[in-house]
C-alpha positions as a printed Julia matrix, in Angstrom:
284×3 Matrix{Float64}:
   0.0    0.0     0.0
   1.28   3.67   -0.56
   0.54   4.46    2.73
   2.79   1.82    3.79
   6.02   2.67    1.85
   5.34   6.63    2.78
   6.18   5.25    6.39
   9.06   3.55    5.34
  10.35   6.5     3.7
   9.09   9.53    5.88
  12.32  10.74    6.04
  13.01  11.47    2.37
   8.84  12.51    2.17
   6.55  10.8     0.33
   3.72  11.65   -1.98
   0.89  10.04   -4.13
   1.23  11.16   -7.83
  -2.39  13.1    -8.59
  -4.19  11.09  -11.29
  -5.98  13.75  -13.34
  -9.27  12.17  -15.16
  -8.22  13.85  -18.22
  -6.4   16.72  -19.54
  -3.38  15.66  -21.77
  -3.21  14.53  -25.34
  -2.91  11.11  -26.57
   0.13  10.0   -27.56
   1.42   7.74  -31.31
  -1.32   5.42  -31.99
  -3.69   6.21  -28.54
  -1.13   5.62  -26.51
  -1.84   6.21  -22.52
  -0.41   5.67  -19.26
  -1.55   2.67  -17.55
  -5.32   3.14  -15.69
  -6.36   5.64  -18.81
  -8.09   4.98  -22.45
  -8.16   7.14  -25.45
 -11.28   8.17  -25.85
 -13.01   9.78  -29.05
 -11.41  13.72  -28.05
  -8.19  12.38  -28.24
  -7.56  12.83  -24.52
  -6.68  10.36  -22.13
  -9.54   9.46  -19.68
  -8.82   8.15  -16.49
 -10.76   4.63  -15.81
 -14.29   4.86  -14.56
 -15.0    8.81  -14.98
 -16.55   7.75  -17.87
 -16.32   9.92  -21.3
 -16.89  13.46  -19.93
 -13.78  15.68  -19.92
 -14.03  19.28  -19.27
 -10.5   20.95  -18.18
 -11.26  22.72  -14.84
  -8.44  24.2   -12.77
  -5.91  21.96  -10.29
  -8.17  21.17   -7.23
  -5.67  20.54   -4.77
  -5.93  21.92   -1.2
  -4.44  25.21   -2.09
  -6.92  25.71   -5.19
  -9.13  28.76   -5.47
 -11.57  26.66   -7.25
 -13.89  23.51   -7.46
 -14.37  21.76   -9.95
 -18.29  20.93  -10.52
 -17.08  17.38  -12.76
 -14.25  16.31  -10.62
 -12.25  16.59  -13.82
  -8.0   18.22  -12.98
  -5.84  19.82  -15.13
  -2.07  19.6   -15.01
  -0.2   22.49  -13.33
   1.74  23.58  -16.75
  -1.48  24.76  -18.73
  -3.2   26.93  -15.82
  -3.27  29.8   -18.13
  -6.1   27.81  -20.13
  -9.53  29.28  -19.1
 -11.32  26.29  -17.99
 -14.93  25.4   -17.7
 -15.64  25.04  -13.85
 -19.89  24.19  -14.46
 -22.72  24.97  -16.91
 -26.46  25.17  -16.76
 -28.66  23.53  -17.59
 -26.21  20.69  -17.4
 -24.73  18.15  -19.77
 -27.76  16.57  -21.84
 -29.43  17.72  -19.11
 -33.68  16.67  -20.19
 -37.16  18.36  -18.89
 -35.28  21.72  -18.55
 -38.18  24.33  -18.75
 -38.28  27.22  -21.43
 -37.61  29.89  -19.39
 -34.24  28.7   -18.11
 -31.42  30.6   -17.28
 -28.4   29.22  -18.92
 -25.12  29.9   -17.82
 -21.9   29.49  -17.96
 -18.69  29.34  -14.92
 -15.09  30.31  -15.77
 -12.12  29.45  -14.09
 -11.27  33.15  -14.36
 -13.3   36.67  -14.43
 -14.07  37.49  -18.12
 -14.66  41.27  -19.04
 -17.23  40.33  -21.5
 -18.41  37.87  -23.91
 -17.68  38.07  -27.53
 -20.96  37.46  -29.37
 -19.67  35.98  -31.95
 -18.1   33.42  -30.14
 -20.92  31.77  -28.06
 -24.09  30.46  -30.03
 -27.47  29.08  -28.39
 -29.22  26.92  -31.35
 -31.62  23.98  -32.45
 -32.07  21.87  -35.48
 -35.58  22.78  -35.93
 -35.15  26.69  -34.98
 -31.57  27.57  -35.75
 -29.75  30.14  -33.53
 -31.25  31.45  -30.37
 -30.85  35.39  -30.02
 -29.36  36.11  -26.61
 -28.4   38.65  -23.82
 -24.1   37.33  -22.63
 -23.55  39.38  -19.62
 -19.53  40.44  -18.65
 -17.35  40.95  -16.47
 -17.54  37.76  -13.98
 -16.79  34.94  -13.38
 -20.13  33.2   -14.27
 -21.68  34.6   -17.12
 -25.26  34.58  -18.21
 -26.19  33.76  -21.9
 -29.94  34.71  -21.35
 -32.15  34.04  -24.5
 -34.33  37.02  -25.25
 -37.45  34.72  -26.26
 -38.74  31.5   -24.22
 -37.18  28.05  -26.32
 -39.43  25.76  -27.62
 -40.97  22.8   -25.88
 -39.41  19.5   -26.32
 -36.31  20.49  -28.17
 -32.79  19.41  -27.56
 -30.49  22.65  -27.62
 -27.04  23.25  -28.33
 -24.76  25.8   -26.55
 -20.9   26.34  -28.27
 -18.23  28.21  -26.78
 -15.66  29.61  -29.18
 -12.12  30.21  -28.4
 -11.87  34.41  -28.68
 -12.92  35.75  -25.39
 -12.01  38.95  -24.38
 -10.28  37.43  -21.19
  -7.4   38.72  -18.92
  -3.64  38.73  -20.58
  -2.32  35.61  -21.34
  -5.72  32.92  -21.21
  -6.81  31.15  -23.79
 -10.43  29.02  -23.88
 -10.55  26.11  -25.62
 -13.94  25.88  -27.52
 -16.89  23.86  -25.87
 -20.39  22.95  -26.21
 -22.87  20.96  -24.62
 -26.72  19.98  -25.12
 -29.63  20.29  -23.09
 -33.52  19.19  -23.95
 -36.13  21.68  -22.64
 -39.32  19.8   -21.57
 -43.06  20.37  -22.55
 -44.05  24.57  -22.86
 -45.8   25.38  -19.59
 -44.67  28.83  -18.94
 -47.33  31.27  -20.02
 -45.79  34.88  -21.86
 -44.71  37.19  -19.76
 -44.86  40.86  -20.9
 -41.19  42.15  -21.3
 -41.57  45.92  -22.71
 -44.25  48.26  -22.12
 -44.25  52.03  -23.44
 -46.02  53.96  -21.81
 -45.23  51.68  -18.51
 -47.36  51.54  -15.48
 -47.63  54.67  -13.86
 -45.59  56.45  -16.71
 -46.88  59.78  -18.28
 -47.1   61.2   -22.02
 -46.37  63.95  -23.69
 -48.74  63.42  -26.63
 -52.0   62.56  -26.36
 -51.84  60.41  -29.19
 -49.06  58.51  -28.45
 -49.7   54.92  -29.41
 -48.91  52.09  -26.68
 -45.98  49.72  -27.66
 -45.99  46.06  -25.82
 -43.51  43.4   -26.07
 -43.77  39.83  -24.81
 -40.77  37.49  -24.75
 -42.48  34.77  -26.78
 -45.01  34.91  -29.96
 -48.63  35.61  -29.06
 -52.09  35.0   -30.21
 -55.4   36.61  -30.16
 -54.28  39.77  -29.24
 -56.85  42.65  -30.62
 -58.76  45.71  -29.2
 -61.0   42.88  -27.36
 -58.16  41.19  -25.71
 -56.19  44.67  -25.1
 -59.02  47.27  -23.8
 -57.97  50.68  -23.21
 -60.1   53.27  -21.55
 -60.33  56.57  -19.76
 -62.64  56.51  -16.64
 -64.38  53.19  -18.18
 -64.85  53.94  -21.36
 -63.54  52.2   -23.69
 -60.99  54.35  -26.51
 -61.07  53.3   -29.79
 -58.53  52.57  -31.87
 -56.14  49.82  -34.05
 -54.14  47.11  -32.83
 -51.3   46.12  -35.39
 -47.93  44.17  -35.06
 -44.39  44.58  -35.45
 -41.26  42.35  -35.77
 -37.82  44.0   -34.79
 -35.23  41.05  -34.06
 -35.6   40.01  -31.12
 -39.08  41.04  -29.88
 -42.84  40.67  -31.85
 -43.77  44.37  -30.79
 -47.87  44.99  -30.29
 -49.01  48.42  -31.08
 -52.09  50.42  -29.99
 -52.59  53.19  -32.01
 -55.8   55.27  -30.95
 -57.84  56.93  -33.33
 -58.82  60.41  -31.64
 -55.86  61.8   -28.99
 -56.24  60.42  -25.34
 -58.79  62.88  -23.27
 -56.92  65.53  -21.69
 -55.29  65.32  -18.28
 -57.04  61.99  -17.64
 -55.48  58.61  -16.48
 -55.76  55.99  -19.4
 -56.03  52.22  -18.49
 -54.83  49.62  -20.68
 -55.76  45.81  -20.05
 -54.84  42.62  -21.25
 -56.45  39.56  -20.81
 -55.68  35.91  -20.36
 -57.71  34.93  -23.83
 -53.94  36.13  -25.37
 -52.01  32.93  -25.47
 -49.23  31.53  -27.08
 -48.56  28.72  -29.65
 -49.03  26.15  -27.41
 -52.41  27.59  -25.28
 -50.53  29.02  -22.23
 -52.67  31.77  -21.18
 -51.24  35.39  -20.33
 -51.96  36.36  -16.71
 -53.68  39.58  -16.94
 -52.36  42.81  -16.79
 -53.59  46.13  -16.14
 -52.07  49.28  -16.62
 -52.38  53.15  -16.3
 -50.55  56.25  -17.61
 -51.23  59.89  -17.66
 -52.17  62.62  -20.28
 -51.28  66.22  -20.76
């Protein structure tokens, strides 16, 4: 046993070797040191971590960091920016629609190139999204719910803007979203609740962060003092949003709060119902 011959040798000191579960290339013909297989990303995989192998940071005692995968990397390429965790996880299933999705660094990033990151499906394509910056876990927040049932892809390129000497080697990992149960949720609103006007004919703008249906002057009422103000509903795409637009047909009555209500018969594709909303803004 090690422990044994680290007795017998106290003296000199005495260590066990650390057996990373993967991290270093495969040598002529898949060659690797005893206890590890070449596996299909020509890396060496220790025995019995099975095929995952995500780079993370050393994770000895001294370490700053933890890996989420119990995967090590070797002390000479610690200026590699290394994946610590990600969310939803690997081919994680029933993730809902509304998910946040994000992504932890071995190191503080000042922002995320755009270009390099990519949300997508087979049957949608790419996935419009907000990265955030500067820390060390960084949101890639899609502007719109994802579709029900659908198996995602997320990809990581390798041109970061990261601190002075790291590199990232690229990554991806899937994800399948389970059945759509989240209703739409209103994201933009113009004139918001409790906002003010300038114009009494200012149309109202809406926003909702996935497609909607049966929206119309019976499903959006607006009125001054209860009755109702007449006027056209019409929409408008503008990557990444569907905007709704109320337009009215005479200017707002003067100095008068106007109300604007929504109602749960707008849906979306699937027949999630919008919880109703009701709103107010004031006129010159």
């Amino acid at each position: 046993m090690w422990q044994l011959a680290c007795l017998l040798v106290a003296i000199a000191g005495c260590y066990r070797a650390p057996q990373p579960a993967c991290g270093f290339v495969c040598g002529t013909n898949g060659a690797c040191p005893d206890n590890y297989s070449c596996e299909a990303d020509n890396r060496c995989h220790l025995a019995g971590v099975g095929s995952l192998c995500e780079s993370a940071v050393d994770a000895g005692p001294d370490s700053p960091f933890v890996p989420t995968d119990g995967v090590f990397l070797d002390a000479p390429n610690l200026l590699q920016i290394d994946i610590l965790a990600e969310y939803p996880g690997i081919n994680a299933p029933g993730i809902q629609v509304n998910t946040p999705i994000n992504v932890t660094f071995s190191v503080v990033l000042s922002a995320v190139d755009m270009s390099q990151a990519s949300i997508s499906s087979v049957e949608g394509g790419a996935i419009l999204f907000n990265p955030g910056s500067n820390n060390q876990t960084i949101p890639l927040t899609p502007y719109l719910q994802l579709a029900g049932s659908t198996t995602y892809t997320v990809e990581l390129g390798s041109q970061f803007t990261a601190p002075s000497g790291y590199v990232i080697q690229p990554f991806a990992w899937m994800f399948t979203t389970d059945l759509d149960r989240i209703p739409p949720n209103l994201v933009f609103a113009m004139p918001g609740n409790g906002g003010s006007v300038a114009d009494d004919t200012t149309p109202i703008m809406l926003a909702f962060d996935e497609h909607v249906l049966n929206i119309n002057t019976t499903s959006w009422v607006v009125s001054s003092g209860g009755t109702p103000i007449a006027g056209t509903v019409t929409e408008m795409l503008d990557d990444p949003y569907e905007f709704w637009i109320f337009r009215p047909i005479a200017p707002y009555p003067a100095l008068s709060t106007i109300e604007y209500t929504l109602s749960s018969a707008i849906t979306d594709a699937v027949g999630n119902a919008l919880v109703p909303i009701d709103y107010t803004f004031t006129t010159p």
